[in-house]
Backbone as a chain_set.jsonl record, in Angstrom:
{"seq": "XXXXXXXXXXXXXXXXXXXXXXXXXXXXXXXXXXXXXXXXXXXXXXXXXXXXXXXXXXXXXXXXXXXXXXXXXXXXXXXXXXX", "coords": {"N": [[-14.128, 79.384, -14.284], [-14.464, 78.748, -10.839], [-14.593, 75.627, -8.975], [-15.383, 73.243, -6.236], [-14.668, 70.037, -4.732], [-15.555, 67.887, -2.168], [-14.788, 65.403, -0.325], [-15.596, 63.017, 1.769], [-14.92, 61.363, 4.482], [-14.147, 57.943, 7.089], [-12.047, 58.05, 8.912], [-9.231, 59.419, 9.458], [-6.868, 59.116, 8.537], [-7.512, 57.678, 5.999], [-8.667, 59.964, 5.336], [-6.177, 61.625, 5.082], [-4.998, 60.186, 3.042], [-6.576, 60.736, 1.024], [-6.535, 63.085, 0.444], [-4.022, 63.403, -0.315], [-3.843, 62.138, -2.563], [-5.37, 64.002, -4.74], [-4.285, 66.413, -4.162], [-2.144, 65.659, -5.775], [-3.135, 64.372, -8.058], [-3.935, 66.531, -9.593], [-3.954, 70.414, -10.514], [-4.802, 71.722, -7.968], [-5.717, 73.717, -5.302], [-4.994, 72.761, -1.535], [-7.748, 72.654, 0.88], [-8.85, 73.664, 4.068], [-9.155, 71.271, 6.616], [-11.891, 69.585, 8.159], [-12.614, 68.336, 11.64], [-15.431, 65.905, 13.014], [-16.969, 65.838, 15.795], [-19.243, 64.232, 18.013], [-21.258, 63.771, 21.295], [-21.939, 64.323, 24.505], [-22.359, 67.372, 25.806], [-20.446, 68.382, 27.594], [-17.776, 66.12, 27.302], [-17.609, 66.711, 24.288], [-17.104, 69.565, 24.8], [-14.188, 68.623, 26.144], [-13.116, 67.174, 24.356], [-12.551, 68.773, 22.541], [-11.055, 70.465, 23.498], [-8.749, 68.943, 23.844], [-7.939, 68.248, 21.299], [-7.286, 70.807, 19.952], [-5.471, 71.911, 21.279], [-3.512, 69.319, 20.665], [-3.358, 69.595, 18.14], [-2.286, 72.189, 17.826], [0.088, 71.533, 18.245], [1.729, 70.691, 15.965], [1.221, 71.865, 13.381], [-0.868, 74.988, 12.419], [-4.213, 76.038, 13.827], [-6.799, 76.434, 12.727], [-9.797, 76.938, 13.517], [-12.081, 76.526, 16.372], [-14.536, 74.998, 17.361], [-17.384, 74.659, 19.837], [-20.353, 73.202, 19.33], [-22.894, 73.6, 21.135], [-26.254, 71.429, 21.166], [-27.23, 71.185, 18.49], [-28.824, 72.327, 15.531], [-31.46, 70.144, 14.48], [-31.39, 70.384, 11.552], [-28.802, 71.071, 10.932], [-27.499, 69.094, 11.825], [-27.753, 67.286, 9.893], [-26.076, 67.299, 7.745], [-23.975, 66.901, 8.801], [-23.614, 64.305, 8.952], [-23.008, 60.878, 8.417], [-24.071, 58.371, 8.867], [-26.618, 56.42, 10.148], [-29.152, 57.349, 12.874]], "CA": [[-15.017, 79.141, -13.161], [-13.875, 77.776, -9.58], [-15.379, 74.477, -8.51], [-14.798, 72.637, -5.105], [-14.754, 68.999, -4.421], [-15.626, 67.181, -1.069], [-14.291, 63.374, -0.039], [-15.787, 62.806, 3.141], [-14.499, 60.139, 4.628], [-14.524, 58.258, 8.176], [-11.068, 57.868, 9.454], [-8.302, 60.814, 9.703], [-5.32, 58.161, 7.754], [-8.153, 57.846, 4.912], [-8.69, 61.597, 4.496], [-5.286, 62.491, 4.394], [-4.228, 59.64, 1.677], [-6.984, 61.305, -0.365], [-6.159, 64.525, 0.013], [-2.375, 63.429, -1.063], [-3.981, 62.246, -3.892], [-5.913, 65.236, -5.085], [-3.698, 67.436, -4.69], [-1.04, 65.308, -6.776], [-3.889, 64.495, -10.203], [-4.591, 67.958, -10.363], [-3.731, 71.642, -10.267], [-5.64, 72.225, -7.062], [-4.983, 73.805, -3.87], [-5.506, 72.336, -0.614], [-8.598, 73.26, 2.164], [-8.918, 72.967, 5.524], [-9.201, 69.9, 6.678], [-12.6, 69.39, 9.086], [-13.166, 67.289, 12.266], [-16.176, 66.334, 13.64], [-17.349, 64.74, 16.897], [-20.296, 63.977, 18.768], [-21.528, 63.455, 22.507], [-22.359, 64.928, 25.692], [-21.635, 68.757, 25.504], [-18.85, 68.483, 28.295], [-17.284, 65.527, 26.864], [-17.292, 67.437, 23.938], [-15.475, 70.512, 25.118], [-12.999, 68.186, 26.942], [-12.509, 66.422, 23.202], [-12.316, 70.17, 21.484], [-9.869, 70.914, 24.355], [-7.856, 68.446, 24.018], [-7.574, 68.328, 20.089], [-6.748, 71.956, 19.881], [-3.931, 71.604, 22.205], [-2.622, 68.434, 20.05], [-2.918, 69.855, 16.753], [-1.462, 72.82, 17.295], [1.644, 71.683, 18.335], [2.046, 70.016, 14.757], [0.589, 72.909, 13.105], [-1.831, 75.976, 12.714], [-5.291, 75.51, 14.522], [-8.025, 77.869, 12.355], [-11.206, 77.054, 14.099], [-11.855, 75.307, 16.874], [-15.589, 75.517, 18.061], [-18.467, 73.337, 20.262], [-21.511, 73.863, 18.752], [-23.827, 73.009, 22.282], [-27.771, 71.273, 21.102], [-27.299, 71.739, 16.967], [-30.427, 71.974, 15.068], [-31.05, 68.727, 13.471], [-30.976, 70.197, 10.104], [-27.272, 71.332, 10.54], [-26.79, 67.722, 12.037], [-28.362, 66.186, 8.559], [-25.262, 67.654, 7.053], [-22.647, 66.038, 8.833], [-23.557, 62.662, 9.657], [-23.673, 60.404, 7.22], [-24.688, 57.429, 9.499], [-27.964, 56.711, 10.549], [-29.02, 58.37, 14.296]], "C": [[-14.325, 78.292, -12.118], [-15.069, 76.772, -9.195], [-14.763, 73.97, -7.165], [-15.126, 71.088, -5.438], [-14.82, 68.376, -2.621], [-15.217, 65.714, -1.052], [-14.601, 63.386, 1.74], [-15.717, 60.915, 3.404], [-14.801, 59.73, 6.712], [-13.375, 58.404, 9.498], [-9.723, 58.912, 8.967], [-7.123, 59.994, 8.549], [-6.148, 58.101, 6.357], [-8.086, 59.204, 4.419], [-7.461, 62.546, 4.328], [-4.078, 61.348, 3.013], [-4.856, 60.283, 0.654], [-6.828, 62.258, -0.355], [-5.011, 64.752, -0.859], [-3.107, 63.017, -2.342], [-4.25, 63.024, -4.797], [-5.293, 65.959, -5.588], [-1.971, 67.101, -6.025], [-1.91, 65.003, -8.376], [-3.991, 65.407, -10.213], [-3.906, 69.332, -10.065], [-4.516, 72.612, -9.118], [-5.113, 72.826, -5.809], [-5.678, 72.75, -2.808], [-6.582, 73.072, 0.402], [-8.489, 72.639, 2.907], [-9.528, 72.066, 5.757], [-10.646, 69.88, 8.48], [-12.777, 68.311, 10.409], [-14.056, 67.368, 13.046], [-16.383, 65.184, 14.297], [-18.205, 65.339, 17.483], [-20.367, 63.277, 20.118], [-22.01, 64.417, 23.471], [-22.027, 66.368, 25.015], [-20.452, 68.883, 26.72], [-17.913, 67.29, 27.678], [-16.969, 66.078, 25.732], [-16.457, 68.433, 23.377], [-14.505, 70.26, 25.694], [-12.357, 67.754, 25.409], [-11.939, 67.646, 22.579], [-11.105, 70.441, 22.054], [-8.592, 70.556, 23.488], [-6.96, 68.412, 22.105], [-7.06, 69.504, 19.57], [-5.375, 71.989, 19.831], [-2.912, 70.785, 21.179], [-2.342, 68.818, 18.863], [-2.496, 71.07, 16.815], [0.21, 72.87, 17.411], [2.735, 70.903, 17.158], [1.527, 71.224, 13.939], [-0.404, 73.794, 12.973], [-3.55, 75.262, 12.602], [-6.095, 76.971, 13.268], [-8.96, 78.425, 13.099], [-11.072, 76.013, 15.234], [-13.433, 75.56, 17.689], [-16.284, 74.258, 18.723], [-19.679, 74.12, 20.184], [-22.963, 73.193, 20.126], [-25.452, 72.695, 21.433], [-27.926, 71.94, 19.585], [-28.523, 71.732, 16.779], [-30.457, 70.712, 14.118], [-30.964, 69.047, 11.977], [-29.442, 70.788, 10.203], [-26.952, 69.769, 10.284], [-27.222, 66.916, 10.577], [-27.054, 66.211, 7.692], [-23.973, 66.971, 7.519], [-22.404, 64.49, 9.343], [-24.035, 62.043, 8.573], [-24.432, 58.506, 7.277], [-25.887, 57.097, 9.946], [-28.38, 57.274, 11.892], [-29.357, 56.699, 15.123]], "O": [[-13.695, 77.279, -12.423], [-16.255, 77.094, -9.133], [-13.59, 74.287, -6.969], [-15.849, 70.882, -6.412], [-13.812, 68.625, -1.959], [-15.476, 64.997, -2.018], [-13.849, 63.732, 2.651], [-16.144, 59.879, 2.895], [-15.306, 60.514, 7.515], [-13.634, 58.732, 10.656], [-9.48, 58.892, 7.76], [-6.634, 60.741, 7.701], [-5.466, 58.5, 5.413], [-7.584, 59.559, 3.353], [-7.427, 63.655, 3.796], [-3.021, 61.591, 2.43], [-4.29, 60.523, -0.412], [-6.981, 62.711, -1.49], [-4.817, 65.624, -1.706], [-2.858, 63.76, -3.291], [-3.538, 62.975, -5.8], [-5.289, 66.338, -6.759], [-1.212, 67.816, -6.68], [-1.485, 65.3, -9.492], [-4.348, 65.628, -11.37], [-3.127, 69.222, -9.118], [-4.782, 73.808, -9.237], [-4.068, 72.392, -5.323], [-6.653, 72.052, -3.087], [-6.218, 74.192, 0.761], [-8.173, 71.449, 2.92], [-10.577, 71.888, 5.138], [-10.265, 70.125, 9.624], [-13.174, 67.221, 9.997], [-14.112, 68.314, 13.83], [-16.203, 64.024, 13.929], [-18.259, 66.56, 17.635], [-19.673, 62.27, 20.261], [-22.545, 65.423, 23.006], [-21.526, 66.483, 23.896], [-19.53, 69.663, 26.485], [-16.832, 67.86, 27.527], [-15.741, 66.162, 25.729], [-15.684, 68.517, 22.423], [-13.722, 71.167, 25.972], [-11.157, 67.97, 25.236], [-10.818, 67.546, 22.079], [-10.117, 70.652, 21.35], [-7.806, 71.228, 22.82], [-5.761, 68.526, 21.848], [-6.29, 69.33, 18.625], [-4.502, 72.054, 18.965], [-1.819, 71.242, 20.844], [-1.253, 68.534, 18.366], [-2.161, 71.411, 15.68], [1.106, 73.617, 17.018], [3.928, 70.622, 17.269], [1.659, 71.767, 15.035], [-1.303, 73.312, 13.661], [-4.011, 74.439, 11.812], [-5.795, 78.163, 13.203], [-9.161, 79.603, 13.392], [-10.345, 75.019, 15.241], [-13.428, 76.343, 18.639], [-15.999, 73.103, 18.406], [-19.995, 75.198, 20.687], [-23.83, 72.388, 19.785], [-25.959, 73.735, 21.012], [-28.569, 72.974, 19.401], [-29.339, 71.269, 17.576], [-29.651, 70.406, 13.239], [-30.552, 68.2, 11.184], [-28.973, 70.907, 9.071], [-26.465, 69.226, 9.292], [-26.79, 65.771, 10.441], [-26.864, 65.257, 6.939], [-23.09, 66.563, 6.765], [-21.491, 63.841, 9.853], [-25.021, 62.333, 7.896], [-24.952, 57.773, 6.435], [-26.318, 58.197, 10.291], [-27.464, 58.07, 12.101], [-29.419, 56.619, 16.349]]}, "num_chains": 1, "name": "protein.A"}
């Protein structure tokens, strides 16, 4: 049987020490690695822009979307802060 694991974390230097860890206790592969941000919807797509741009010139971009006026039950899912 395949299982996943999540480590959500809140800082980019945190989630990739635990990923190095992960994938060194165990026989696991690696998944794509998520980021998410919040604000205006042009601020936004200036942040999506711009992060695109930067990460792909370090390597491959998968997804890169702006989700305009979520429904708050998506948003329940990725915030783990209070509103």
């Amino acid at each position: 049987e395949k299982a996943i694991a999540l480590l959500e974390v809140q800082a980019m230097v945190t989630a990739i020490v635990g990923l190095d860890a992960m994938v060194k206790a165990a026989d696991v592969k690696r998944s794509l690695v998520t980021v998410v941000v919040e604000g205006s919807v042009s601020a936004v797509q200036a942040a999506a822009e711009a992060g695109k741009a930067a990460a792909a010139q370090v390597g491959p971009v998968k997804l890169c979307e702006v989700i305009a006026r979520p429904h708050p039950q998506i948003m329940k899912f990725l915030r783990t802060d209070p509103v």
